[in-house]
C-alpha positions in Angstrom: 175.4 148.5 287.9 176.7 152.1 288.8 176.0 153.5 285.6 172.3 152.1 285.2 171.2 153.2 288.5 172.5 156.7 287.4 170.1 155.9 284.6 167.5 155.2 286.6 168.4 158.1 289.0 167.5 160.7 285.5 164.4 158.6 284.7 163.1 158.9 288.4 163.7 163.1 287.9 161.8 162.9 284.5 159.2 160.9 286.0 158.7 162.9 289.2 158.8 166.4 287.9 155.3 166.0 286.7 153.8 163.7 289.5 155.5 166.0 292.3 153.6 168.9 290.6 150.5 167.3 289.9 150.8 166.7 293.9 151.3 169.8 295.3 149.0 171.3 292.7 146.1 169.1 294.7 147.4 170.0 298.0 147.4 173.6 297.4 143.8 173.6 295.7 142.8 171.8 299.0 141.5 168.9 296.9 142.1 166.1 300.0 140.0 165.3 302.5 141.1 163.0 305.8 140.0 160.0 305.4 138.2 157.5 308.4 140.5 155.2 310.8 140.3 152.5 308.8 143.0 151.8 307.1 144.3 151.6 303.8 146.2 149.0 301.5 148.9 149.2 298.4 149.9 145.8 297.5 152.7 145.9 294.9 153.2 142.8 292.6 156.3 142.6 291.2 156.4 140.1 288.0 159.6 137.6 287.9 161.5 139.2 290.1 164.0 136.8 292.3 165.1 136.6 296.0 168.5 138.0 295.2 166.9 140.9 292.7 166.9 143.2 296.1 168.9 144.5 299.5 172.0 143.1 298.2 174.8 145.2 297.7 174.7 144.2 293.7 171.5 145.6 293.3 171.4 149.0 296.1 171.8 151.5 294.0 169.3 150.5 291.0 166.4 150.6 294.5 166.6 153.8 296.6 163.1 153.4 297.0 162.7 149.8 298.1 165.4 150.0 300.2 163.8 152.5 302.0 160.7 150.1 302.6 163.0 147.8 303.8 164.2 150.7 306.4 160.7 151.9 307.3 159.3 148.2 307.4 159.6 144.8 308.4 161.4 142.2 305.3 160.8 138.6 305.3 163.2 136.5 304.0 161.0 132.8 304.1 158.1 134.6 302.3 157.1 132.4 299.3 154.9 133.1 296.1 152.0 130.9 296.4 152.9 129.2 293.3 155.5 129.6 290.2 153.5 131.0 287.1 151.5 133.8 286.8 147.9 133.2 286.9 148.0 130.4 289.4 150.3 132.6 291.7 147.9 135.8 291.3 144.5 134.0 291.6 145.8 132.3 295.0 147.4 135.8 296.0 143.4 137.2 295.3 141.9 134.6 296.8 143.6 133.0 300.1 143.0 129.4 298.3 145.6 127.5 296.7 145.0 126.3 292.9 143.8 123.0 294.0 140.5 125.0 295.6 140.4 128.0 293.5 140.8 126.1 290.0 143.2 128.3 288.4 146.4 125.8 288.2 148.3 127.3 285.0 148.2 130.5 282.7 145.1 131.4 280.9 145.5 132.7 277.4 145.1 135.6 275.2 142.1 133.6 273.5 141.2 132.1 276.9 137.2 132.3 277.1 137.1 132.4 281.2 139.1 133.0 284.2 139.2 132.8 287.9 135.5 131.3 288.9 133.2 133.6 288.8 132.1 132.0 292.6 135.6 132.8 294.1 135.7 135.7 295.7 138.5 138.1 296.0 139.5 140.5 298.8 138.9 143.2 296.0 135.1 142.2 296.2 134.8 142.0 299.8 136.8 145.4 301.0 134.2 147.0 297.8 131.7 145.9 299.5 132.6 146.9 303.2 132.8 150.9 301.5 136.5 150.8 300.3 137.2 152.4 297.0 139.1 149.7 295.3 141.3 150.4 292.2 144.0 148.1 289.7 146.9 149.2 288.2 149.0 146.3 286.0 148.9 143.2 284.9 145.5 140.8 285.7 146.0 137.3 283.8 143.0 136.1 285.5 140.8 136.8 282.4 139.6 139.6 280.2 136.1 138.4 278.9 132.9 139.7 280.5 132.6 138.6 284.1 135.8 138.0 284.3 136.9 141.0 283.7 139.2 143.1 286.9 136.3 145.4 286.9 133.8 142.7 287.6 136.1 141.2 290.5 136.4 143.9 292.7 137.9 147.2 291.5 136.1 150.5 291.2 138.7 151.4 288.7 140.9 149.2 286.1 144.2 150.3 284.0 146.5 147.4 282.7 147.6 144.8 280.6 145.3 141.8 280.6 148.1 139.4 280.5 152.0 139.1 280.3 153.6 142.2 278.0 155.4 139.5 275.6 152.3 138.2 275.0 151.5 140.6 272.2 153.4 142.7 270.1 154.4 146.3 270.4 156.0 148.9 267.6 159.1 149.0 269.6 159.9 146.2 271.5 162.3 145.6 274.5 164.8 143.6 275.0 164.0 140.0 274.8 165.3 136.5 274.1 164.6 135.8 271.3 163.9 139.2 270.7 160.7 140.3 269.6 159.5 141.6 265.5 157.2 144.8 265.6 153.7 144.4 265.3 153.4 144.1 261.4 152.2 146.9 259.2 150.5 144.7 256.9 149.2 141.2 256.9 152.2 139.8 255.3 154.7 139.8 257.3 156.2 135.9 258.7 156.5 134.9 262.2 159.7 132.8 263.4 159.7 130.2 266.2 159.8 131.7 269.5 158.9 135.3 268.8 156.2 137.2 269.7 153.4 136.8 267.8 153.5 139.9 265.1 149.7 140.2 264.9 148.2 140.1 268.3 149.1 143.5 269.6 149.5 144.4 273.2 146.0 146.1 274.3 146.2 148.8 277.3 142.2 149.2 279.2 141.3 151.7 280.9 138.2 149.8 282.9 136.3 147.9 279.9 138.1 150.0 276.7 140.6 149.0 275.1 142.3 152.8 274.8 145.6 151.6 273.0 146.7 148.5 270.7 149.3 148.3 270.7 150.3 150.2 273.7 153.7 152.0 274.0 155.6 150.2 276.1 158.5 153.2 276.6 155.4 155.6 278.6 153.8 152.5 280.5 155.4 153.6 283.6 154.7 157.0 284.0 150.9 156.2 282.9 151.2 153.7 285.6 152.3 156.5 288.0 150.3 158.9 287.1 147.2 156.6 287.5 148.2 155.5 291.1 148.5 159.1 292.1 145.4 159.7 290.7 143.7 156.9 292.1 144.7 157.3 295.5 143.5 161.3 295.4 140.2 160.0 294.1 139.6 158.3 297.6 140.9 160.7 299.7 138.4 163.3 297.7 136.0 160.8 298.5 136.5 160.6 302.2 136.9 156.6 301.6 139.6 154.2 302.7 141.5 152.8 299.8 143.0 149.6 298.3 145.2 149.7 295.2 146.8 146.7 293.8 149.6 147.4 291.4 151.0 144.4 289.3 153.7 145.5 287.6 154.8 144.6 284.7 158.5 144.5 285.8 160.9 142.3 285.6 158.4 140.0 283.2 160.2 140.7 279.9 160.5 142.3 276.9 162.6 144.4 279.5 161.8 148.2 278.7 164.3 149.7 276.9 165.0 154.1 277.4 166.1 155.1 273.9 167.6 158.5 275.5 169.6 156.8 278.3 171.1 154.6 275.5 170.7 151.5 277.5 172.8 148.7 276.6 172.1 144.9 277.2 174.5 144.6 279.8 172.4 147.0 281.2 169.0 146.4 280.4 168.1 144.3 284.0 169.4 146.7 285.9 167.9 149.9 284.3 163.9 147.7 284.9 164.8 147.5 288.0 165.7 151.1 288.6 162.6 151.9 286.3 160.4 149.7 288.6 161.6 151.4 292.2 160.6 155.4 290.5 157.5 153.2 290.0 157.2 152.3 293.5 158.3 155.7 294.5 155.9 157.6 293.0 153.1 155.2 295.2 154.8 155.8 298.3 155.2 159.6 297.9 151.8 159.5 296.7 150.4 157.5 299.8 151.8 159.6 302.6 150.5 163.3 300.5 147.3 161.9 300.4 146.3 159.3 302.9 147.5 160.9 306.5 150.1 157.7 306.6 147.5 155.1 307.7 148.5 152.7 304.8 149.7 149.7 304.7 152.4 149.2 302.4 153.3 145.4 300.7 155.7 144.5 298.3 155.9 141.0 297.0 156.7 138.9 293.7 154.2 136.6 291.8 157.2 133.5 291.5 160.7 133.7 290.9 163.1 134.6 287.7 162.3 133.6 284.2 165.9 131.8 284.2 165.5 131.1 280.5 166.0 134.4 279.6 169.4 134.5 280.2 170.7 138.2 280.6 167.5 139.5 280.8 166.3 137.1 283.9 166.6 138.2 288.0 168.9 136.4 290.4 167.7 133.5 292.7 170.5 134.4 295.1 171.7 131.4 297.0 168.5 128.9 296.4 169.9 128.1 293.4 168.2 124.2 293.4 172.2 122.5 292.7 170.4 119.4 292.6 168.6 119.8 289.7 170.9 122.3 287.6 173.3 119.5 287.9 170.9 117.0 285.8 169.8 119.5 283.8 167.7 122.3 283.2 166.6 125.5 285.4 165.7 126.1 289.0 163.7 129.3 288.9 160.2 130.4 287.5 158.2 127.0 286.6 159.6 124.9 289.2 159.0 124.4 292.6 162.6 124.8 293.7 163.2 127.6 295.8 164.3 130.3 293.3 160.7 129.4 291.5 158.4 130.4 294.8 160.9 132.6 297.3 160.1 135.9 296.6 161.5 139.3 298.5 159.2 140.7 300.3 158.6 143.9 302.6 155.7 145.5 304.4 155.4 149.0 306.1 152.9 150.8 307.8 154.0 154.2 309.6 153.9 154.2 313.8 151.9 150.7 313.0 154.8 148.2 311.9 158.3 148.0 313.7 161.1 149.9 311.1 164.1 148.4 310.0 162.9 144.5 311.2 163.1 141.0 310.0 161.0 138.1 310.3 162.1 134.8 309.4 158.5 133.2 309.7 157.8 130.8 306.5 155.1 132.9 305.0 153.4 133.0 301.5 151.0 135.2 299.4 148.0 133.6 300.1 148.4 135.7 303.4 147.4 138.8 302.0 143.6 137.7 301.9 143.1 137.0 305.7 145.6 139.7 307.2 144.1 143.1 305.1 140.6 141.4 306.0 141.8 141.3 309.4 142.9 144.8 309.8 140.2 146.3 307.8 137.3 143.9 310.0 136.1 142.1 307.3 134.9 138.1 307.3 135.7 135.7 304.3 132.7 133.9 302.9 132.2 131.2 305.8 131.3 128.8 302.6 135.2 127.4 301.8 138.4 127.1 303.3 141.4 129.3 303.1 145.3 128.4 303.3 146.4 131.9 304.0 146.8 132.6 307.6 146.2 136.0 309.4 149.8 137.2 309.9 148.7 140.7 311.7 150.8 139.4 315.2 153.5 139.2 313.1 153.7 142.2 311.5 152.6 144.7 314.6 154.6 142.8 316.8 157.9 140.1 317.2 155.8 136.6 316.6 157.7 134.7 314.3 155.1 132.4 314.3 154.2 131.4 310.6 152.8 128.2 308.7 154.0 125.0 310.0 153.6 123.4 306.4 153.5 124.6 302.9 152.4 123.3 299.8 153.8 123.8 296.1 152.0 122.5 293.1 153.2 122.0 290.1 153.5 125.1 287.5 154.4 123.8 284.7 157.8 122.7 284.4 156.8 118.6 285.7 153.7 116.4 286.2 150.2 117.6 285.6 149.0 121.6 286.4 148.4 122.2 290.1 149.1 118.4 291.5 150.9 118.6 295.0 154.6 118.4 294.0 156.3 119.6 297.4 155.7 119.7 300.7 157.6 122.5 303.2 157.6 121.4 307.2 159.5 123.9 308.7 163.6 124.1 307.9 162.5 120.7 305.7 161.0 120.4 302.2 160.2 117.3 300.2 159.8 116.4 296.7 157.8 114.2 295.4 158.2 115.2 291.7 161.5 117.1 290.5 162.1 118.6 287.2 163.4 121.7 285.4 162.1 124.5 283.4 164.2 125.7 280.5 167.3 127.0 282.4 169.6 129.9 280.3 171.5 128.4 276.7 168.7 125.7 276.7 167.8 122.0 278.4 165.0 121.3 281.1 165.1 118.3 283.5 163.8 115.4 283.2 160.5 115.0 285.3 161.1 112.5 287.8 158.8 110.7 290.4 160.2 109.9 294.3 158.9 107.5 296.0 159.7 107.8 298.9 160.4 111.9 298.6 163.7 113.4 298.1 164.1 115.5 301.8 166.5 118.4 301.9 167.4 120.3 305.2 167.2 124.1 303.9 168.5 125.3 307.4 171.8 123.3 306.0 171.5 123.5 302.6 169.5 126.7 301.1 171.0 125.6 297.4 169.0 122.4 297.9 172.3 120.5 296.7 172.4 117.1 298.7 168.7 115.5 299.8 168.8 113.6 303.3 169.5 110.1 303.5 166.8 108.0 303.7 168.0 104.9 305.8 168.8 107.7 308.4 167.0 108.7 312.0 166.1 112.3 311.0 164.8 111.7 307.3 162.4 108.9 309.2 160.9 111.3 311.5 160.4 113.7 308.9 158.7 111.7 306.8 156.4 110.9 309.1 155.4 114.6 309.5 155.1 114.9 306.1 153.3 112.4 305.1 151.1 113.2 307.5 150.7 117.4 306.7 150.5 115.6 303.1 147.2 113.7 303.5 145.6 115.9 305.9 145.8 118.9 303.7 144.6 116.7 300.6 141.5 115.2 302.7 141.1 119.1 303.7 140.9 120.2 299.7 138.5 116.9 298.7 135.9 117.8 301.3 136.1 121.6 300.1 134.3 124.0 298.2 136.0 124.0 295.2 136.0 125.2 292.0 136.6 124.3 288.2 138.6 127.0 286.1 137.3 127.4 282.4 140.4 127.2 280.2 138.9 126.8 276.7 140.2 129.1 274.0 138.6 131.0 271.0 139.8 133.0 268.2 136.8 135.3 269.9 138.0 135.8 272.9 141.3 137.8 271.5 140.9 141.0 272.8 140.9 143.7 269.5 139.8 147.0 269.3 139.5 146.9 265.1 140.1 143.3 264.0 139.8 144.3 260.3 143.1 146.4 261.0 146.3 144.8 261.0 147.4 144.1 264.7 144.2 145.3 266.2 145.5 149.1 265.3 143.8 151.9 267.5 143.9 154.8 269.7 141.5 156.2 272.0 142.3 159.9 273.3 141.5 160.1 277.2 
């Protein structure tokens, strides 16, 4: 671990020696103008990263940078992902609405014709519309065609990856399991089970052009980086507030590989995550040069690690789901054990949100709609209802005060896409559907139906091990409770506003910048 956050120490110095000069060089030129009271947002999205991937003494020297979040800001440790895969996770995040409202209740793909409703709104579209300059950085998932498009949701400005970044090839790949071909030079080349798919190339957009396909995943970074910076001048020179969501593509493999710090596999987990901290960084740095420190800062993961992935997969840290590993299968990403949906998290905002401070309030990303709404006086369409909660007490001041109940629907790994699979009532959770993704070597768990739930006591038993027995006093009560917070909240979602996700696919809907070329070859010089 020492030797790959000294790697990541020389890739931060590389990284920085250009954005610390492209800073300065805007200070000194006087290009920055104060922006109005209002204040601004940077919501960081980490891909796959676990509970234990961060603040533990395994991982403090790969993160100089998000430990020093965790110094300036407030971390939550019962802060949950508001579901386990990647679009369902990210359109909830947008949105304040669970998958059951919203519609999105698994992954779309690369030939997927739609994406989040086009009649769900995001808090993109409403702080755009209240005269915030709004601008994406990352990963979307939530579709590329037309409407759908990050530029048509929201954000003034768009540079990313439409999807996952092992959902396309590359000319040099990262690490991966199975590891990943090339993209092919001809049309050819053979395609073995598992791999990435040799001729859909990885496109980069910058807004609505595809500027690179396949895009180099070894300079994604600093493009990244330099974009933010970039992004976050624009609005100052603008006089507007700002919001910038970043969705990284860490920890989501292929894991980036640094050909000149001769990274190793042993290695390769920890060097991301040192690669993914300069990343952050550069935002922060950039944030307090530009923006008069009146921004709010929040870190978060989309669901937990991809466990199947072995070596190249994050750490749950203790909510390793015993019960299920022990019948099979994996705990993590897919599932809706606690290592699938318990994310670290950490928020700052300078002179605004206490330094150094922990809440253990069960909170989940849904709550980033209603609270940066909140502080930025907006009001949600009046139309539909939200399961986010306003959580500004609790980051200004010491409320601990969270949800009483959480829901977690089904990802993937068990059952049908988005059905209620577990219900969290305070230090209790119950399952009424188990089962296990792919777990590391192979094997998945058998999906299983309870009736009456499985009830485990997390304030006892954070590995969810041994479930509560059901002849006794306190699995009785809680039952009641939850059956109750059960049919209440699916009354709530029948009598909703809710929409219907289009998940059709076409050969069409590929995104290709030259489909007569092998791979969708091109380059576009910006």
């Amino acid at each position: 671990m020492a030797e790959a956050g000294f790697c990541g120490l020389l890739l931060f110095c590389s990284l920085f020696s250009g954005l610390l000069f492209y800073i300065n060089s805007c200070l000194e030129n006087g290009n920055m103008t104060k922006m109005g009271e209002r204040a601004n947002f940077i919501i960081i999205l980490a891909d796959d990263i676990g509970w234990g991937d961060l603040w533990t003494k395994e991982t403090e020297s790969s993160t100089p940078w998000l430990n020093m979040l965790k110094l300036e800001g407030k971390r939550f440790t019962d802060f949950h992902s508001p579901a386990s895969t990647c679009s369902p996770s990210r359109a909830a995040l947008l949105t304040g609405r669970h998958g059951l409202r919203n519609g999105v209740t698994h992954n779309f793909a690369v030939g997927s014709v739609g994406g989040l409703p086009l009649n769900e709104m995001t808090f993109a579209q409403l702080l755009q519309d209240a005269g915030y300059y709004t601008a994406m950085i990352g990963k979307w998932h939530l579709g590329h065609n037309g409407p759908y498009h990050p530029i048509h949701r929201g954000f003034d400005y768009y540079l990313g990856i439409p999807y996952s970044n092992d959902m396309g090839c590359t000319d040099q790949p990262g690490f991966d399991l199975p590891s990943c071909p090339p993209c092919e030079q001809s049309k050819h080349s053979s395609r073995k089970h598992g791999e990435c798919d040799p001729k859909l190339a990885l496109p980069l957009f910058e807004n609505q052009t595809i500027v690179e396909q396949p895009l180099n995943l070894w300079d994604l970074t600093g493009q990244y980086a330099k974009a933010a910076v970039k992004q976050i001048l624009t609005a100052s020179n603008r006089g507007q507030p700002f919001l910038l969501y970043v969705a990284l593509a860490h920890m989501h493999v292929p894991l980036f590989q640094y050909g000149f710090l001769n990274v190793s596999e042993k290695d390769a987990f920890s060097a991301s995550l040192s690669d993914m901290d300069s990343l952050v960084g550069s935002i922060k740095l950039a944030a307090e040069a530009f923006s008069v420190n009146n921004t709010v800062i929040w870190f978060t993961g989309d669901n937990g690690p991809w466990e199947q992935k072995c070596q190249f997969a994050g750490s749950t840290g203790p909510f390793v789901g015993r019960w299920q590993t022990s019948r099979g299968g994996g705990s993590a990403k897919r599932t809706t054990w606690e290592g699938g949906h318990r994310v670290p998290t950490v928020v700052t905002w300078p002179g605004k949100i206490p330094p150094n401070t922990t809440s253990n309030a069960l909170l989940s990303g849904m709550d980033i709609f209603p609270t940066i709404l909140s502080l930025a006086g907006v009001q949600p369409p009046s139309d539909r209802r939200y399961d986010g909660i306003d959580i500004t007490d609790i980051l200004l001041h010491h409320s601990d005060t969270g949800h009483k109940s959480l829901i977690h629907p089904n990802s993937g790994a068990a059952g049908e896409f988005g059905e209620l699979q577990t219900v969290r009532l305070g230090r209790h959770k119950a399952f009424y559907i188990t089962g296990g993704a792919e777990a590391c070597g192979g094997g998945s768990g058998k999906p299983e139906i309870h009736d009456p739930p499985l009830i485990f006591d997390l304030a006892k038993d954070e590995a969810e091990e041994s479930a509560l027995d059901p002849s006794s006093e306190e699995y009785q009560t809680v039952l009641k409770q939850v059956e109750k917070e059960r049919e209440a909240l699916l009354w709530d979602i029948a009598t909703d506003n809710v929409s219907t996700a289009d998940y059709s696919i076409t050969q069409s809907a590929v995104p290709c910048c030259q489909p007569q070329n092998p791979a969708c070859r091109c380059f576009t010089l910006r």
